[in-house]
C-alpha positions as CSV (number, residue, x, y, z in Angstrom):
1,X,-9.6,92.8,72.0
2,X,-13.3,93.3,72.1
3,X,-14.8,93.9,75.8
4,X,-15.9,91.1,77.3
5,X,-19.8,92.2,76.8
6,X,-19.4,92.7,73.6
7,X,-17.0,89.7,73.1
8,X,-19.9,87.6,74.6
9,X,-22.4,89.0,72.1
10,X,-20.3,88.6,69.0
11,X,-20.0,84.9,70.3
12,X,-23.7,84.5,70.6
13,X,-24.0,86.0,66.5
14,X,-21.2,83.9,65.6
15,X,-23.0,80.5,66.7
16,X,-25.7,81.1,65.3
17,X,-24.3,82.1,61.6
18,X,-22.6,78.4,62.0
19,X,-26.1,76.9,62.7
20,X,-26.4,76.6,66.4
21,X,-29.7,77.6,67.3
22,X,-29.3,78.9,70.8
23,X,-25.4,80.1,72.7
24,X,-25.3,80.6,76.4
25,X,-22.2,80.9,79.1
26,X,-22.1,79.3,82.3
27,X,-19.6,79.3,85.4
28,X,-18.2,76.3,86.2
29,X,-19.4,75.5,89.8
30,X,-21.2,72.1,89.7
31,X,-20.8,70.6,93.0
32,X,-24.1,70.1,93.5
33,X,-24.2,68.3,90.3
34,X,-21.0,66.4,91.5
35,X,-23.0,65.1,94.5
36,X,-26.0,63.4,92.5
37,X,-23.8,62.0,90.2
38,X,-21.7,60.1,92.7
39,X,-24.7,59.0,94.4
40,X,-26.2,57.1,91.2
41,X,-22.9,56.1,90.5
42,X,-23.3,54.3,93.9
43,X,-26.2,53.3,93.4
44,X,-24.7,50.8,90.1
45,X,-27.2,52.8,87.8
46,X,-24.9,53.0,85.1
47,X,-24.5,49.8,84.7
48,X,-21.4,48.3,82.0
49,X,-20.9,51.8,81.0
50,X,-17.6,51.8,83.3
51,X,-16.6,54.9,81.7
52,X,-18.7,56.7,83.7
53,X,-16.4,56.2,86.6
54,X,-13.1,57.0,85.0
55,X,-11.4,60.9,85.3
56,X,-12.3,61.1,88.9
57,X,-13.5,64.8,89.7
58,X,-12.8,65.7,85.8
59,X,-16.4,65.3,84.8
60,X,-17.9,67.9,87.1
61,X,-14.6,70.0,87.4
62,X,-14.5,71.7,84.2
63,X,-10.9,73.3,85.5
64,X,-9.3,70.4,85.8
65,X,-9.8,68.5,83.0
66,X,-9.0,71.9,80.9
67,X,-6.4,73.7,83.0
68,X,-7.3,77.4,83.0
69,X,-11.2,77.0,82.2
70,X,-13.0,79.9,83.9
71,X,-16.4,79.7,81.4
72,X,-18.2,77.2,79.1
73,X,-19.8,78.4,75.9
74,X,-22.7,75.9,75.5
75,X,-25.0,75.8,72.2
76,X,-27.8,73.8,71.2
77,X,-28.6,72.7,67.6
78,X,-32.4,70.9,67.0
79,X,-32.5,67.6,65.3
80,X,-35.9,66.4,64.9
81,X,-36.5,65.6,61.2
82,X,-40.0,64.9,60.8
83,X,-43.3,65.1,63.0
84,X,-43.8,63.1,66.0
85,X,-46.7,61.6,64.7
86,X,-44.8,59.7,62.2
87,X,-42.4,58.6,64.9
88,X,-45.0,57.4,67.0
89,X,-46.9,55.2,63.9
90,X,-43.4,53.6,63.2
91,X,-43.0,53.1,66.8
92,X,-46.6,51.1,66.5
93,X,-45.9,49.1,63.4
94,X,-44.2,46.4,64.3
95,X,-43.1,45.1,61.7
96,X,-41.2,48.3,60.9
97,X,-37.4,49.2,62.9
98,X,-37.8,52.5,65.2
99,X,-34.1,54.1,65.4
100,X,-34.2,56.8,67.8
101,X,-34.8,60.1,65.8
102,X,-31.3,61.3,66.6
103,X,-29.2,58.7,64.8
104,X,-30.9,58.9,61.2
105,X,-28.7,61.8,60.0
106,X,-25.3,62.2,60.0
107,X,-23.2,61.3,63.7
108,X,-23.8,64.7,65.7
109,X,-20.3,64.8,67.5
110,X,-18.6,65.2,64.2
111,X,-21.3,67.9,62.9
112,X,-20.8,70.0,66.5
113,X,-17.4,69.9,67.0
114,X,-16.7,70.8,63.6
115,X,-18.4,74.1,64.0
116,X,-17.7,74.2,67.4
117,X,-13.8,74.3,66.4
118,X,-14.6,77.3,63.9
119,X,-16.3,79.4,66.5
120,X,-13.3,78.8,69.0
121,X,-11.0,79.7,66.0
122,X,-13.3,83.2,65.3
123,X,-12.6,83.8,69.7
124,X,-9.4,83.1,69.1
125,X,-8.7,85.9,66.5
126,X,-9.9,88.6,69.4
127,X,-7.9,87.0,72.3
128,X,-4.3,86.3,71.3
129,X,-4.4,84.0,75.1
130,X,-7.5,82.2,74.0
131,X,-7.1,78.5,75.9
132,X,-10.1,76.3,74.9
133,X,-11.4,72.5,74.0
134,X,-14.3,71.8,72.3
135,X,-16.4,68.7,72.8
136,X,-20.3,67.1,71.7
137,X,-20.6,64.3,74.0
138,X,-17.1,63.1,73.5
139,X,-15.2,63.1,77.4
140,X,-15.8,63.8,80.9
141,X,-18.3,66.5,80.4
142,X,-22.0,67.1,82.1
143,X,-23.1,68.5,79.3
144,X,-27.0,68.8,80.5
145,X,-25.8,70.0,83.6
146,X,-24.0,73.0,82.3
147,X,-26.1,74.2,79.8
148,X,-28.9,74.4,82.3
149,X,-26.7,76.7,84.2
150,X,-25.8,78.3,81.2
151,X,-30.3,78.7,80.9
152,X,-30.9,76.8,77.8
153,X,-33.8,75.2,79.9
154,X,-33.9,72.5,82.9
155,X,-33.6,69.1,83.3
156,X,-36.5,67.2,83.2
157,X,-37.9,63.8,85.2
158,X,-36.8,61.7,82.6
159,X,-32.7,63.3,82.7
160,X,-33.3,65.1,79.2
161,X,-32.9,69.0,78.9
162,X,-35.6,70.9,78.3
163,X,-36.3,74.5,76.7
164,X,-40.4,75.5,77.1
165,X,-40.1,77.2,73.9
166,X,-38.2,74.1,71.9
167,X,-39.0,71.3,73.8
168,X,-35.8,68.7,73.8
169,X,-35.1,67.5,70.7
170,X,-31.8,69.0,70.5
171,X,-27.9,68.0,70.6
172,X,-25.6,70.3,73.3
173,X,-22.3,71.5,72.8
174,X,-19.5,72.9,75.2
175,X,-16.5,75.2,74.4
176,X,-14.5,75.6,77.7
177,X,-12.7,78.6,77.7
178,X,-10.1,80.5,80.0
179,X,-12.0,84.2,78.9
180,X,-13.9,85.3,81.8
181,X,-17.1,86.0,80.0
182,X,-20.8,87.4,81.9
183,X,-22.6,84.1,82.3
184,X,-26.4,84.1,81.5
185,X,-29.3,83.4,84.0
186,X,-30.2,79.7,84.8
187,X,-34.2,79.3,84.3
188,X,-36.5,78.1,86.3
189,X,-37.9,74.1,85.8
190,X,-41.0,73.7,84.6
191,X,-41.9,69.8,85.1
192,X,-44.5,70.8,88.0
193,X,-46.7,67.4,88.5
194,X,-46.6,66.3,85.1
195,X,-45.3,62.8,84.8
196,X,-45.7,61.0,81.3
197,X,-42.5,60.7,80.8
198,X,-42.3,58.2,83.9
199,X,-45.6,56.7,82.9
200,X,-44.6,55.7,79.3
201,X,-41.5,54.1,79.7
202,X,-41.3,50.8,78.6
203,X,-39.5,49.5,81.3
204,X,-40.2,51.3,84.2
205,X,-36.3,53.2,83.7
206,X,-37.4,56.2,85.3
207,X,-36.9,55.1,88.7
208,X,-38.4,58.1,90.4
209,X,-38.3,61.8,89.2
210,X,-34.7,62.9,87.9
211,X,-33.3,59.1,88.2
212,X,-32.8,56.9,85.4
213,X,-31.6,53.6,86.1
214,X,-29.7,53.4,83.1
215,X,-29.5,49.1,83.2
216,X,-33.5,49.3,82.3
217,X,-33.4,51.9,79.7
218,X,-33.7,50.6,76.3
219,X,-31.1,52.8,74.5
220,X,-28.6,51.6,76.9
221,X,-30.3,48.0,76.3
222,X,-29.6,48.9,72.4
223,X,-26.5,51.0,72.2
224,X,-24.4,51.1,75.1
225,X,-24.8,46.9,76.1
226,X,-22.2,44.4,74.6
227,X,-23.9,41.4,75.7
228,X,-27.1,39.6,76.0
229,X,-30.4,41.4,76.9
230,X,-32.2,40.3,79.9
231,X,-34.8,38.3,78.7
232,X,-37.5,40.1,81.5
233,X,-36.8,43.3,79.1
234,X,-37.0,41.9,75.2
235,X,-40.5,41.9,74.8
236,X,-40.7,45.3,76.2
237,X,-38.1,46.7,73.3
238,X,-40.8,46.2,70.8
239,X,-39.8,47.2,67.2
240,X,-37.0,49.7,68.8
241,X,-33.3,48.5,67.5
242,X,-31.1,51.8,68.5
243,X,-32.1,53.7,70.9
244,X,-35.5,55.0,72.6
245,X,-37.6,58.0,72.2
246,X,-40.9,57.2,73.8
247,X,-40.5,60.0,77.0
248,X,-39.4,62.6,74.9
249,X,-42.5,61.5,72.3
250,X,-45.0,62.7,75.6
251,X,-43.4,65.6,76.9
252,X,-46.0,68.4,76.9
253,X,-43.4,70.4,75.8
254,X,-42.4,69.5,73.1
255,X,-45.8,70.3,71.4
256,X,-43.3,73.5,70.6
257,X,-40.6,71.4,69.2
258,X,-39.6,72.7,65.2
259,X,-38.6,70.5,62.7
260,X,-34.8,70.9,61.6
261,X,-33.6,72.5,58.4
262,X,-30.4,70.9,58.9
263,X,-29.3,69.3,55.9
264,X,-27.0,66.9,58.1
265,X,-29.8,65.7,60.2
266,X,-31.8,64.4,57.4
267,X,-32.6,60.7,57.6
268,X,-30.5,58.8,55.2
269,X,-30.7,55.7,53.7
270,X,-34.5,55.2,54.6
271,X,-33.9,54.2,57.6
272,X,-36.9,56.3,59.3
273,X,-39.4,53.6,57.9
274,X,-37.6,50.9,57.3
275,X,-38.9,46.9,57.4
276,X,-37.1,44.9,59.7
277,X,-36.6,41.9,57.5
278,X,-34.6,44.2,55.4
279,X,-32.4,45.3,57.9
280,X,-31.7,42.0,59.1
281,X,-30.8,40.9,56.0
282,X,-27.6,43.3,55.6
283,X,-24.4,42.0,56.0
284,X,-21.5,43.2,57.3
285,X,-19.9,45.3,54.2
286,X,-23.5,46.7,53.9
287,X,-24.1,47.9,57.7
288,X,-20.8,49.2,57.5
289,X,-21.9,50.8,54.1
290,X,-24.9,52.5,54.9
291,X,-24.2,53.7,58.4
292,X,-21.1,55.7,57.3
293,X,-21.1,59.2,58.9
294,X,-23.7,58.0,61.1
295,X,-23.8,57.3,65.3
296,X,-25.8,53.8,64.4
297,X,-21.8,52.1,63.3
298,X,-20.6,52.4,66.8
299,X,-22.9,49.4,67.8
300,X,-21.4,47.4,65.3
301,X,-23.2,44.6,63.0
302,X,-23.5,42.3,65.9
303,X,-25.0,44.4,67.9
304,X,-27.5,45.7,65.2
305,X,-28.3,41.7,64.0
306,X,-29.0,41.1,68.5
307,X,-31.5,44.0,68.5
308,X,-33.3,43.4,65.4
309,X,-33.8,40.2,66.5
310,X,-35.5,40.7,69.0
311,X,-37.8,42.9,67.2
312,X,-38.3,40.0,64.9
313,X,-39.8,38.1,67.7
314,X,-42.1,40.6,68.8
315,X,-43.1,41.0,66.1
316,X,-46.3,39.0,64.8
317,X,-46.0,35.3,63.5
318,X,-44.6,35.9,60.6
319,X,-43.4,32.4,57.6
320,X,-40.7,34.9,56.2
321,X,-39.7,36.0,60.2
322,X,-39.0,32.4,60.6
323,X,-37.2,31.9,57.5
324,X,-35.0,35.0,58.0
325,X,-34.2,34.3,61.5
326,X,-33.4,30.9,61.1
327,X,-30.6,31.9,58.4
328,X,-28.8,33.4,61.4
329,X,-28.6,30.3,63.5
330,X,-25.4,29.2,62.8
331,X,-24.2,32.8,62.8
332,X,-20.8,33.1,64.2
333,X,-21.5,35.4,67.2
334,X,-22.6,33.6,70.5
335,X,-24.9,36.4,71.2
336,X,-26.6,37.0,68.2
337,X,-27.2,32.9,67.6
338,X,-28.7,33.0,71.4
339,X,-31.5,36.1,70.6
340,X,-32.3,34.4,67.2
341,X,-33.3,31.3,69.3
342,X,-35.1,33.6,71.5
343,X,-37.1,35.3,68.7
344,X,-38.0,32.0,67.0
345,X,-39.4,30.2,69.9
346,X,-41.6,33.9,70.4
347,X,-42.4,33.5,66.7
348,X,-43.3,29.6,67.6
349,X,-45.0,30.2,70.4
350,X,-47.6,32.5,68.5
351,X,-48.5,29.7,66.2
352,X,-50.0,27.7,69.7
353,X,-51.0,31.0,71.5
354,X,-48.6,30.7,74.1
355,X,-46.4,33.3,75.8
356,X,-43.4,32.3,76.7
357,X,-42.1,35.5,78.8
358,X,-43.4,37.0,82.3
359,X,-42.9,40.2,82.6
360,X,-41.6,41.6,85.9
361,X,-44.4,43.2,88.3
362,X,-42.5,46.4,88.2
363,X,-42.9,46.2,83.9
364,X,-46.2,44.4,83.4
365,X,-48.0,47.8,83.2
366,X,-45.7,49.4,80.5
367,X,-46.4,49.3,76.7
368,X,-44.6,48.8,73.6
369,X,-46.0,51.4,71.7
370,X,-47.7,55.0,72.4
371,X,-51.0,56.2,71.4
372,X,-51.1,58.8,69.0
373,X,-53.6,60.7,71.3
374,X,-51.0,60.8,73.5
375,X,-48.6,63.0,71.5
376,X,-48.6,66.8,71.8
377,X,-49.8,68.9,68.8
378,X,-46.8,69.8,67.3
379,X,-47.1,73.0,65.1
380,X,-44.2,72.2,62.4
């Protein structure tokens, strides 16, 4: 059996010949986590995702949801696929769909754990008493948490992880492990007074630095909601139909993000400047068709048909809008049928100039879209 030093340093070469670009270890003491999280569990800001609730102390006590865990290997891989400026002009065209830059390749926990099982099976070949589990945002794990222990970066205002020399477009990893590795030096956070991320958000989410009540945040509005969408936050969505990317699109940081080589994180299927009237206009066989592989299925075709929707209506008056959504009307989904009603009377009500929504005082400040000026240089 290598030493552990060294065992730690082949594990760190290892990673990165599978494609991880960064490998750190952490201890498993998150109490201090454990604290914050019960307190916005308290506070309800997790809204229908109940899940969050479940496992008791599992989530923030890596040893007993894995018996024996004295270490976590975490890794990061990058993701972005093209410049933010493109992003951001997608994000501005409205009558184009923004899917949040994560979801346009291939589903990330399948990619991760994959590779994640490989490297456990590589450990395991040194330590015949190897006990491990891998997981990519699959159970009761703070993964942010742990690999800012672990010094991949620190967690910024808006909840995302941060590295100052990759920014945060990046999927995490864990590998708990019972081999008492050396853990590696948590960094320091570098937020300082900078707030963008809490000035762009469309719906005010960012409650205050390091708190995001998830019921306003429009990839929980997108993704993790079954039901109907408050109407006070549908006109604030914009063109944005799975997921949000607008905090990480102003981080000053992230002016050092690089584009991803991945192959698997390559957009597929278009889908990074797609119309909206074309993704509305897929049926079932065909969502299920092209999202194969991808993170986007889990939402289902109702769910996709409700958010684009609403898109539809914010987007400008539009004969062919109407047409298209009122081929829905009689769709067989409650919810869907109610935010097609939605988006044609916003489509109507462009005709006589009239808005039909008020925005909430806290919201009436926010935009739909960002200006380009307000996106760091990125050098890739």
């Amino acid at each position: 059996m290598l030493h552990l030093s060294k065992l730690a340093a082949q594990i760190k070469k290892w990673a990165k010949d599978l494609g991880f670009n960064h490998t750190a270890i952490s201890d498993i003491d998150l109490s201090t986590c454990e604290t914050q999280l019960k307190k916005w569990l308290d506070d309800g800001f997790h809204g229908e995702m109940e899940y969050m609730t479940r496992h008791g102390t599992k989530r923030t006590r890596p040893a007993e949801l894995v018996d024996g865990t004295v270490r976590v290997i975490t890794v990061r891989i990058d993701y972005l696929n093209q410049p933010m400026r493109d992003a951001v002009q997608i994000l501005n065209d409205p009558n184009k769909a923004y899917i949040s830059r994560y979801a346009l390749g291939r589903d990330y926990h399948k990619v991760v754990r994959n590779r994640l099982q490989t490297l456990a099976k590589w450990i395991s070949e040194q330590n015949d008493h190897h006990g491990y589990r891998v997981f990519s945002d699959s159970a009761p794990v703070m993964e942010k948490a742990l690999a800012e222990k672990s010094g991949h970066g620190w967690i910024g205002k808006h909840s995302n992880l941060i590295d100052r020399h990759h920014g945060s477009w990046f999927f995490l990893g864990e590998l708990y492990t019972n081999i008492p590795l050396p853990i590696d030096q948590q960094t320091r956070a570098h937020c300082g007074s900078c707030k963008s991320c809490m000035d762009i958000c469309p719906t005010a989410a960012i409650v205050e630095p390091y708190r995001v009540d998830a019921r306003r945040c429009i990839s929980y509005l997108t993704i993790e909601l079954k039901g109907s969408i408050p109407v006070e936050f549908r006109e604030l969505i914009g063109n944005r139909i799975y997921g949000c990317d607008d905090c990480q699109l102003v981080c000053p940081w992230n002016r050092y993000a690089r584009l991803s080589t991945e192959p698997d994180f390559q957009t597929r299927h278009n889908l990074a400047h797609s119309d909206l009237l074309v993704l509305f206009d897929w049926d079932e066989s065909t969502f299920l068709k092209r999202t194969e592989g991808s993170a986007i299925r889990r939402i289902g075709h109702n769910r996709w048909l409700r958010n684009i929707a609403i898109a539809l209506g914010n987007a400008p008056y539009s004969p062919e809008i109407m047409k298209a959504l009122k081929t829905r009307l009689d769709y067989p989904d409650h919810v869907v049928r109610e935010h097609v009603a939605w988006a044609l009377n916003q489509q109507s009500n462009k005709i006589s100039g009239q808005n039909s929504l008020r925005i909430s005082p806290q919201s009436s400040k926010q935009r739909n879209g960002i200006p380009l000026h307000k996106i760091p240089v990125n050098p890739s």
